[in-house]
Every structure is written in C-alpha cells, then in structure tokens.
C-alpha positions, 0 to 999 in steps of 0.5 A, spaced: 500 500 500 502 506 497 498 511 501 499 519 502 504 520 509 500 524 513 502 531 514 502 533 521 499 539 519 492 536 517 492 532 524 486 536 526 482 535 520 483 527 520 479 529 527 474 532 524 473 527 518 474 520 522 468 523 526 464 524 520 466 517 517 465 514 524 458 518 524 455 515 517 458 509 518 455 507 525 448 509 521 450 503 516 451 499 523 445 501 525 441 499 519 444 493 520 443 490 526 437 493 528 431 488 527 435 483 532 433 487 538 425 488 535 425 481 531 419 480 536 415 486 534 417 485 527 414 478 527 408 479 531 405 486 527 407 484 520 406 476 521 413 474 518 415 467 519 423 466 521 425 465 513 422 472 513 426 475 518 432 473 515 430 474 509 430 481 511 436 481 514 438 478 509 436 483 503 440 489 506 446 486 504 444 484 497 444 491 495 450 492 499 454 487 495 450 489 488 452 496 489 460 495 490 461 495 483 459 502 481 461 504 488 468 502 488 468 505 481 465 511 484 470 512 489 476 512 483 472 517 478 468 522 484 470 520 490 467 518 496 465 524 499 460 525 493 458 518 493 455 517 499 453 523 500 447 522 494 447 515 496 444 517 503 438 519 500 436 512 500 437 511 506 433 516 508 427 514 504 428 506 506 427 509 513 421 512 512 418 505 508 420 502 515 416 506 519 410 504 514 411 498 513 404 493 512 407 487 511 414 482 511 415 484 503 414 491 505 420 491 510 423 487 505 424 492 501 424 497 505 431 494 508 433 493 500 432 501 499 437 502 505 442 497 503 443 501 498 443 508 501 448 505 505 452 501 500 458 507 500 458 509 508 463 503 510 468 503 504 468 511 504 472 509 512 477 504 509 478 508 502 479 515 506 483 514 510 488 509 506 489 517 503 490 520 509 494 515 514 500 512 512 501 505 511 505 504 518 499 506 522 493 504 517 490 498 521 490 501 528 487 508 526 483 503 521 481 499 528 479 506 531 474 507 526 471 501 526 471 500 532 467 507 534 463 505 527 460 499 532 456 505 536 452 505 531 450 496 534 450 498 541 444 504 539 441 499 535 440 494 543 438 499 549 437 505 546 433 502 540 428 498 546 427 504 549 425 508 543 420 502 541 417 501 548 416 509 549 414 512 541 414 506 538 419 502 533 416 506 527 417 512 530 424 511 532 425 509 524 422 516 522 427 520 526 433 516 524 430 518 516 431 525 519 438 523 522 440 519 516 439 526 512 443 531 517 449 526 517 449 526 509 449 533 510 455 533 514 459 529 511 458 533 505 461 539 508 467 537 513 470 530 509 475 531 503 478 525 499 485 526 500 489 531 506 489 538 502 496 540 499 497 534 497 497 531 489 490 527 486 492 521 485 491 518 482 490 520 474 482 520 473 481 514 468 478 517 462 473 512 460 468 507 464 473 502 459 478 503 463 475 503 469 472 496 468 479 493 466 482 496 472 476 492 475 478 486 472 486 488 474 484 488 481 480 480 481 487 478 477 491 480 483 495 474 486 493 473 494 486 476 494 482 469 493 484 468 500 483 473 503 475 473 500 475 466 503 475 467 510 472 475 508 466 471 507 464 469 513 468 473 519 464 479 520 457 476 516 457 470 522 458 475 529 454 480 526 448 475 524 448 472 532 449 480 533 444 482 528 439 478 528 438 472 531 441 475 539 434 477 540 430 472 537 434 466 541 434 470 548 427 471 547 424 464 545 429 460 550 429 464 557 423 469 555 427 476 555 422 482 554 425 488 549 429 492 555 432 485 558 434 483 550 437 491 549 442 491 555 445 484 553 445 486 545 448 493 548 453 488 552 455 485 545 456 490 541 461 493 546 465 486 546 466 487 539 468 494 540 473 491 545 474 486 540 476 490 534 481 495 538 485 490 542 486 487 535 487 492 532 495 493 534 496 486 534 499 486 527 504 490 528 505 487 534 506 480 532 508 482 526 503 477 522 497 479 519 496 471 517 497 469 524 492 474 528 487 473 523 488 465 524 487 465 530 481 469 531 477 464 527 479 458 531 478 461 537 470 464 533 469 457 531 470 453 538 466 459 541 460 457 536 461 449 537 460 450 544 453 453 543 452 449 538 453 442 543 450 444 550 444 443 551 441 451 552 445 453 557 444 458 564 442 465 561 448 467 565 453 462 560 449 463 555 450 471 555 457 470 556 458 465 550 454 470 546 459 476 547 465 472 547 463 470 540 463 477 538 469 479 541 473 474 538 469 475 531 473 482 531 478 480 528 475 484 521 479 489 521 485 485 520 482 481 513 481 488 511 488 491 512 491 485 509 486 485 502 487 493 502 495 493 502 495 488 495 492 493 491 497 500 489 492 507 490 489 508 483 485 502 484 484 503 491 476 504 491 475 498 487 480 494 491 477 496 497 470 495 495 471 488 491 474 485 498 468 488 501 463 483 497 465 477 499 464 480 507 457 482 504 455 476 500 456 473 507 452 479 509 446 476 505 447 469 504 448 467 512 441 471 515 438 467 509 441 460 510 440 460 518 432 462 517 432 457 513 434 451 519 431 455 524 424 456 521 425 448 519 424 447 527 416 447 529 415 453 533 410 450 540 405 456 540 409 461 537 415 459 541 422 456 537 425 451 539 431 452 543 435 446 538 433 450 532 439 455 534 444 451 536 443 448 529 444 454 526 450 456 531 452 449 528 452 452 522 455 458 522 461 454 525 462 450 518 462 456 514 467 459 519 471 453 518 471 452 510 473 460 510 478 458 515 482 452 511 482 456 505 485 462 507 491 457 511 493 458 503 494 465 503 501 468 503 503 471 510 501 479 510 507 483 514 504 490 515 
C-alpha cells in the first residue's frame, strides 16, 4: 500500500473527518443490526415467519454487495465524499418505508432501499483514510474507526428498546430518516478525499473502459482469493448472532422482554468494540497479519461449537458465550488491512470495495441460510425451539471453518 504520509499539519482535520466517517458509518451499523433487538415486534405486527426475518436481514446486504461495483468505481472517478453523500438519500427514504411498513415484503424492501443508501458509508472509512494515514499506522487508526463505527450496534440494543417501548419502533425509524439526512449533510461539508496540499492521485481514468479493466486488474491480483475466503464469513457470522438472531434466541429460550434483550445486545456490541481495538495493534505487534487473523477464527469457531453442543445453557453462560463470540469475531479489521495493502492507490476504491463483497455476500447469504434451519424447527405456540439455534450456531461454525482452511493458503501479510 502506497498511501499519502500524513502531514502533521492536517492532524486536526483527520479529527474532524474520522468523526464524520465514524458518524455515517455507525448509521450503516445501525441499519444493520437493528431488527435483532425488535425481531419480536417485527414478527408479531407484520406476521413474518423466521425465513422472513432473515430474509430481511438478509436483503440489506444484497444491495450492499450489488452496489460495490459502481461504488468502488465511484470512489476512483468522484470520490467518496460525493458518493455517499447522494447515496444517503436512500437511506433516508428506506427509513421512512420502515416506519410504514404493512407487511414482511414491505420491510423487505424497505431494508433493500437502505442497503443501498448505505452501500458507500463503510468503504468511504477504509478508502479515506488509506489517503490520509500512512501505511505504518493504517490498521490501528483503521481499528479506531471501526471500532467507534460499532456505536452505531450498541444504539441499535438499549437505546433502540427504549425508543420502541416509549414512541414506538416506527417512530424511532422516522427520526433516524431525519438523522440519516443531517449526517449526509455533514459529511458533505467537513470530509475531503485526500489531506489538502497534497497531489490527486491518482490520474482520473478517462473512460468507464478503463475503469472496468482496472476492475478486472484488481480480481487478477495474486493473494486476494484468500483473503475473500475467510472475508466471507468473519464479520457476516458475529454480526448475524449480533444482528439478528441475539434477540430472537434470548427471547424464545429464557423469555427476555425488549429492555432485558437491549442491555445484553448493548453488552455485545461493546465486546466487539473491545474486540476490534485490542486487535487492532496486534499486527504490528506480532508482526503477522496471517497469524492474528488465524487465530481469531479458531478461537470464533470453538466459541460457536460450544453453543452449538450444550444443551441451552444458564442465561448467565449463555450471555457470556454470546459476547465472547463477538469479541473474538473482531478480528475484521485485520482481513481488511491485509486485502487493502495488495492493491497500489489508483485502484484503491475498487480494491477496497471488491474485498468488501465477499464480507457482504456473507452479509446476505448467512441471515438467509440460518432462517432457513431455524424456521425448519416447529415453533410450540409461537415459541422456537431452543435446538433450532444451536443448529444454526452449528452452522455458522462450518462456514467459519471452510473460510478458515482456505485462507491457511494465503501468503503471510507483514504490515
């Protein structure tokens, strides 16, 4: 990676506009995550079955993945300042369907609406600042990002709750339309590409032609198989416990009303805020990338055989399996730096956005597959079976271990 050193001059503004990336990125986060913790209102008032809910979670994603095409060659050709900030007026609409929803297919849509609102907020993070920060700082101040990014999944727990239980969860999506707008609106004010004083890399293509060949230069690049293999499944599996079936299990087998649910999703998306900071220097410290992003995958795989094999568990164990499965999943951030640096800056929306793809089609396809083995369990008088979860935690398992066994070929990454 051949990112612009930092001048210590501009240190004040990556301030502002670390706080603004963090700002729409925690919005995405939000997004995300945010059926979990009102998954039961959700299937009560528009009478959706577990295949449906996960096929909501699942449909946000799905225009996330489609969109990283376009994006990525957005980013190169306009830059992310421009792109997410006319994307966003998607998010703001998708919010607003949200909040009128009548049925499973209107929240469908609406959250495939919101995807692609949202499709630039977490690439713009990783794109940016890889113009701003040199490469010897790059995962850690990426990690800060991130990391604070998942202030958006801990408002998607409590706060979320509350907001349901005081003006009701279609309310509380009409203020987060009018949030989505205002931050939109900011980013576009305080954000710039590159720190000022510094050349515009890199030369515009001239034509989409171009630009598509760079897409395909960026596939050709030797090492990035791997890292998709195991991109695919580290993020998408905590972020589906976290994002859509945390709550649904808590409440199906121990009986948690909305506020219980909230404070435990709140104390998980705290864990994976704890996570990705811890992981963010290890790199650096170890010296490996390889060795940092193996390890958290096993340690992410024994954490899910264990709820996959015991038979529900006291709440108390339950809980902490839960947020040791999302601390341990935090380890993202390294697969990102290490797919970030195999590309050189003229390709880096569409290489950062062509990594990005494999963690969304994770995204997409691991909320589809779990409803699917959930919803293959008979639900007693609308009460899922506690076994339907461990089978889907058994599930998340496989898949975290076949991306685990292929990234084993990956070339080691030093940064």
């Amino acid at each position: 990676m051949t990112a612009a050193p930092l001048p210590t001059s501009t240190s004040r503004q990556l301030a502002g506009l670390l706080a603004a990336l963090v700002t729409m990125s925690c919005l995405s986060q939000f997004y995300r995550v945010s059926n979990s913790v009102i998954a039961p209102d959700l299937m009560r008032e528009l009478h959706m079955s577990p295949q449906q809910l996960g096929l909501a979670g699942g449909a946000f994603f799905f225009t996330l993945l489609i969109a990283q095409i376009p994006v990525g060659i957005w980013f190169d050709r306009y830059g992310a300042r421009i792109t997410l900030t006319l994307l966003s007026v998607f998010a703001v609409i998708g919010a607003v369907m949200v909040a009128r929803a009548t049925s499973a297919a209107d929240l469908i849509i609406a959250r495939t609406i919101i995807g692609l609102g949202c499709a630039a907020n977490f690439m713009a993070l990783v794109f940016v600042l890889s113009r701003w920060v040199e490469p010897a700082r790059y995962t850690t101040v990426l990690s800060w990002g991130f990391a604070l990014s998942n202030i958006g999944s801990i408002a998607a727990a409590t706060p979320l709750a509350w907001a349901a239980a005081t003006i009701g969860w279609r309310n509380t999506f009409l203020v987060l339309g009018a949030i989505s707008a205002a931050g939109a609106l900011v980013y576009y004010v305080v954000v710039r590409d590159q720190p000022p004083g510094t050349p515009v890399v890199p030369p515009k293509p001239s034509s989409y032609r171009e630009e598509l060949a760079g897409l395909l230069t960026v596939w050709r690049t030797p090492g990035l198989l791997p890292v998709l293999a195991v991109h695919t499944f580290a993020y998408a599996t905590q972020l589906t416990i976290l994002g859509i079936w945390a709550g649904p299990y808590l409440f199906d087998v121990y009986g948690l009303k909305g506020l219980a649910r909230g404070n435990i999703l709140l104390i998980m998306g705290l864990a994976q805020i704890i996570g990705v900071f811890c992981y963010g220097p290890l790199d650096r410290l170890v010296g490996s990338r390889k060795i940092v992003i193996v390890t958290g995958a096993a340690l992410t795989i024994a954490t899910l055989v264990l709820m996959a094999v015991i038979p529900q568990p006291p709440l108390w164990f339950a809980v902490i399996l839960l947020n040791l499965v999302t601390f341990v999943a935090s380890y993202g951030v390294v697969i990102v730096s290490q797919g970030r640096a195999l590309f050189p800056q003229h390709l880096a929306g569409r290489g950062a956005t062509t990594v990005n793809m494999a963690q969304l089609l994770g995204l997409m396809a691991l909320p589809i597959v779990t409803g699917q083995i959930v919803g293959a369990f008979p639900a007693t008088a609308g009460v899922v079976p506690e076994v339907a979860y461990r089978a889907a935690f058994a599930a998340l398992a496989a898949c975290k271990l076949f991306g685990l066994l292929v990234y084993l070929r990956s070339p080691d990454s030093r940064p």
